[in-house]
N, CA and C of each residue as an Amber inpcrd file, in Angstrom:
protein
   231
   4.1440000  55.1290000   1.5160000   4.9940000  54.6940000   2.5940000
   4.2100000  53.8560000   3.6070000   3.0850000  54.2960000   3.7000000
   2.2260000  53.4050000   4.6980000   1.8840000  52.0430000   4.0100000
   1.8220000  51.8870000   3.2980000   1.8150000  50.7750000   2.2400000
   2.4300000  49.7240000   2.8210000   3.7060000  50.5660000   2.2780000
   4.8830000  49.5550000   2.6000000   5.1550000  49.1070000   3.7150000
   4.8980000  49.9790000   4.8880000   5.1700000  49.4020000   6.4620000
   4.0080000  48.3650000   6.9350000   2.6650000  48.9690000   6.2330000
   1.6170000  48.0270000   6.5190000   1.9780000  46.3560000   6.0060000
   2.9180000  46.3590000   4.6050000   2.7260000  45.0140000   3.9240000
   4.0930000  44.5810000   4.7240000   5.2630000  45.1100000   4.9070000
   5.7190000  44.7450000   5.6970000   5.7680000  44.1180000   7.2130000
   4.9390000  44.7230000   7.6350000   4.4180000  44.0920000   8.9400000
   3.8580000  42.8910000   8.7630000   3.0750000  42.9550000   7.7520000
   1.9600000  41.9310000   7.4190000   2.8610000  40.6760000   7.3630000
   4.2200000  40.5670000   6.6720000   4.8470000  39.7360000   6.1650000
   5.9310000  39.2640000   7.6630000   6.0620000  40.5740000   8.2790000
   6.9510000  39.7750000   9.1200000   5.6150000  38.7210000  10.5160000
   4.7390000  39.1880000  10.3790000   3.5520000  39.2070000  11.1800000
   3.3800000  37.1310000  10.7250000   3.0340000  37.0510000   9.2700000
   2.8560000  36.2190000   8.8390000   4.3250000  35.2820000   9.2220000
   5.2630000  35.4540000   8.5990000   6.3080000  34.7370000   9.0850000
   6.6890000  34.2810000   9.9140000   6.4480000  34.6050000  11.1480000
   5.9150000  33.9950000  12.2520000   5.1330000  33.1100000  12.9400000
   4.1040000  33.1220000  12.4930000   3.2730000  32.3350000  12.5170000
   2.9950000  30.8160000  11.8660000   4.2460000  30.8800000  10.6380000
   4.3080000  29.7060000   9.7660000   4.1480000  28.8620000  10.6490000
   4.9730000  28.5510000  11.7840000   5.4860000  27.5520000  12.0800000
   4.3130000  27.0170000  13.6940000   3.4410000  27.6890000  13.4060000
   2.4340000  27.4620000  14.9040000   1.7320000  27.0520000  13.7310000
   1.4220000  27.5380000  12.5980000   0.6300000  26.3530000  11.3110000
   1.2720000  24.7860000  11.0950000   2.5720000  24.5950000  11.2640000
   2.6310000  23.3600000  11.2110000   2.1850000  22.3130000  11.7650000
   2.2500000  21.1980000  10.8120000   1.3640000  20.3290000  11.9930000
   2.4090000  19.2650000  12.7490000   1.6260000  18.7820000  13.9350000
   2.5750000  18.5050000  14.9290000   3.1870000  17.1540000  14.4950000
   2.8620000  16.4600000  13.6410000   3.6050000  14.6910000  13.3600000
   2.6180000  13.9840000  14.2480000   1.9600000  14.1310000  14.9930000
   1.3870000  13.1910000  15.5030000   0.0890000  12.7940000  14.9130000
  -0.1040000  11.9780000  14.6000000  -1.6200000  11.4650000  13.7030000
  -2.8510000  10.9180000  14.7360000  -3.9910000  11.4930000  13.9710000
  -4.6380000  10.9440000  15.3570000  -5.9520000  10.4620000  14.0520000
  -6.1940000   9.2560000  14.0810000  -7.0940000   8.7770000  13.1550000
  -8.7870000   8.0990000  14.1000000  -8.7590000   8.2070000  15.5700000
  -9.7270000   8.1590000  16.0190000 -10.6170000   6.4650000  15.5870000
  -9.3770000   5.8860000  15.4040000 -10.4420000   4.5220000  14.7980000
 -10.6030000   3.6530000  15.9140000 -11.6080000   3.1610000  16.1510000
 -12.2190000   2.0780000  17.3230000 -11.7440000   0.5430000  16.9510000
 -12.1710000  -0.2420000  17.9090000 -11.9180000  -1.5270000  17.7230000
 -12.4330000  -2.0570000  16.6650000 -13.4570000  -1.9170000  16.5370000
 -14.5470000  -2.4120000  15.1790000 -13.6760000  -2.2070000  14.2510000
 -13.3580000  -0.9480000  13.6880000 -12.2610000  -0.8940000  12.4980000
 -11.3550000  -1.4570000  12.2390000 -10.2010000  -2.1620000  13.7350000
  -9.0850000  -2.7200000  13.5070000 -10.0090000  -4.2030000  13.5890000
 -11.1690000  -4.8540000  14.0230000 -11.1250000  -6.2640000  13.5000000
 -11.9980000  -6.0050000  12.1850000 -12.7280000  -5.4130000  11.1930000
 -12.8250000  -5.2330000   9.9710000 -11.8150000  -5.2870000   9.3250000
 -10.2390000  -4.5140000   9.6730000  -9.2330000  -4.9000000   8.7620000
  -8.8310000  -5.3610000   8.8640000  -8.4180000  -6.3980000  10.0110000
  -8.3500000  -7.9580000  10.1420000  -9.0800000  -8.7550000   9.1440000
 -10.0060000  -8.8220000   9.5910000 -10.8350000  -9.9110000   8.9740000
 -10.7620000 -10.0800000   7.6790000 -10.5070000  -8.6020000   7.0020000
 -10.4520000  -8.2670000   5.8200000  -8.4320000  -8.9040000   4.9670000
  -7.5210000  -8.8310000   5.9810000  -6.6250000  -9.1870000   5.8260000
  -7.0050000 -10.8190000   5.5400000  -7.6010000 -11.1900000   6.9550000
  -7.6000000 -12.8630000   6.5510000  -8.3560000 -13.1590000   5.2500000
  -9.4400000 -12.4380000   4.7890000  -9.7900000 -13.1830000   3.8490000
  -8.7100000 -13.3960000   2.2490000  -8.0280000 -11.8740000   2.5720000
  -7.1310000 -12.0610000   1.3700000  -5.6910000 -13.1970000   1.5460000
  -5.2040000 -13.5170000   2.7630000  -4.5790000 -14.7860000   2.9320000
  -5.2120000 -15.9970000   2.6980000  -6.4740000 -15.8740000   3.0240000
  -7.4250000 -17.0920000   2.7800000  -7.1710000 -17.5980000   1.0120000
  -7.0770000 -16.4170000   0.6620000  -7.3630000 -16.5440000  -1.2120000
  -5.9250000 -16.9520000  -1.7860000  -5.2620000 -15.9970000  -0.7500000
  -3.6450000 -16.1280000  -1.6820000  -2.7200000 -17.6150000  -1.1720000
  -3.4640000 -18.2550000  -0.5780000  -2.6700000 -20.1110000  -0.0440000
  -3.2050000 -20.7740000  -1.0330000  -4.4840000 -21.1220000  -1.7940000
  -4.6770000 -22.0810000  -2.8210000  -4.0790000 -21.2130000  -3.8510000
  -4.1850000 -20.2010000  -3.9960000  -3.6610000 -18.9960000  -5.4630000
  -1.9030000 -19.9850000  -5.7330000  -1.3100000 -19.6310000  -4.6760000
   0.1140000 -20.0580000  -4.6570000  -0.0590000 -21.7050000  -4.8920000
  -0.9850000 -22.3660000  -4.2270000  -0.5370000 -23.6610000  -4.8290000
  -1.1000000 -24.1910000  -5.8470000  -1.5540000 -23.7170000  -6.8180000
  -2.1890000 -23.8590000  -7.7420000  -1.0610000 -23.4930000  -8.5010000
  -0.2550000 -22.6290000  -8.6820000   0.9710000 -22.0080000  -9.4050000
   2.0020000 -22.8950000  -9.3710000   2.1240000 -23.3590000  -8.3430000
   3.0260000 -24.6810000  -7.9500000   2.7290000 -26.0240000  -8.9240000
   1.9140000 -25.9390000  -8.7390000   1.2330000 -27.2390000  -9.6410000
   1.3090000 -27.0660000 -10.8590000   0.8360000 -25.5880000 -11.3210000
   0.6400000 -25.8950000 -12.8280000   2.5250000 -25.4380000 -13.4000000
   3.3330000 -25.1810000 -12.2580000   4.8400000 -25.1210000 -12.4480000
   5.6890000 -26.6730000 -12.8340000   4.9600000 -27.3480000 -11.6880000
   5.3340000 -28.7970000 -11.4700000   5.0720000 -29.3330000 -13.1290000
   3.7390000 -29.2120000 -13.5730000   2.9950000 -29.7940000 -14.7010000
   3.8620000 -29.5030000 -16.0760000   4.2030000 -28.1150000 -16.1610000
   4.4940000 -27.4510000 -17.0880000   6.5130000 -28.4280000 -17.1680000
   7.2360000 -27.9750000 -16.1780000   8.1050000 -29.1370000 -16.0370000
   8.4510000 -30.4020000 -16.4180000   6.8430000 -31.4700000 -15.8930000
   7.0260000 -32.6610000 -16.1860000   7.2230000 -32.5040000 -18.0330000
   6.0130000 -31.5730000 -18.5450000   5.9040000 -31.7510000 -19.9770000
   7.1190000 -31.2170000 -20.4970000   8.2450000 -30.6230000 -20.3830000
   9.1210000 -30.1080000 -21.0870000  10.7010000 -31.2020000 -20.9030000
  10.1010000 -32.2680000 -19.5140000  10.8570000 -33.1400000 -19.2590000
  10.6750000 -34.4380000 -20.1580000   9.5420000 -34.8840000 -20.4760000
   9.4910000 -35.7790000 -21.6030000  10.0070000 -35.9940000 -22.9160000
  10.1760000 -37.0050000 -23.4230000  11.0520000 -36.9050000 -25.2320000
   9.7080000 -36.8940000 -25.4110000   9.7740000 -36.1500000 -26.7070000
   8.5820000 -37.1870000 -27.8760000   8.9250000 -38.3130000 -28.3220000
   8.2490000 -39.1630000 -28.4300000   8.3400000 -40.4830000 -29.0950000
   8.1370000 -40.7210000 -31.1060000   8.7620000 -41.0000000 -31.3280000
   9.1750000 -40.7800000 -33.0150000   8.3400000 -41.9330000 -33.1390000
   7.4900000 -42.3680000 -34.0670000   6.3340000 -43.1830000 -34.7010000
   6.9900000 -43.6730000 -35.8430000   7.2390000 -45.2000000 -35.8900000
   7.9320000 -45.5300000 -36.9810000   6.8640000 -45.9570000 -37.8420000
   6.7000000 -45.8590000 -39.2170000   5.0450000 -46.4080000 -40.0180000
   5.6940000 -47.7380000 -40.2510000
């Protein structure tokens, strides 16, 4: 019987407490300035890459176009 009142307690004891374990939603990541212009910088370089990336795609779109826009020319012997 003591058992049971002990694990009982234990449980209502615990149940209680769940909710002072939760965590509050608020995030706290402690990052300094240095970090936000590292991931800057780090952003620009990948825009830096992805403006010729895109026009290079353009081009070889344009290219691919012209060639499917041409006849072949039939070769009479």
């Amino acid at each position: 019987m003591r058992a049971r009142t002990a694990a009982g307690t234990l449980a209502l004891v615990m149940g209680s407490v769940t909710s002072a374990l939760a965590a509050s939603g608020a995030r706290e990541d402690n990052s300094g300035v240095f970090v936000w212009i590292f991931l800057g910088f780090c952003a620009l370089i990948i825009v830096a890459q992805l403006v010729p990336a895109v026009l290079t795609m353009l081009g070889m779109a344009k290219g691919v176009k012209e060639s499917f826009g041409e006849r072949a020319e039939v070769k009479s012997r």
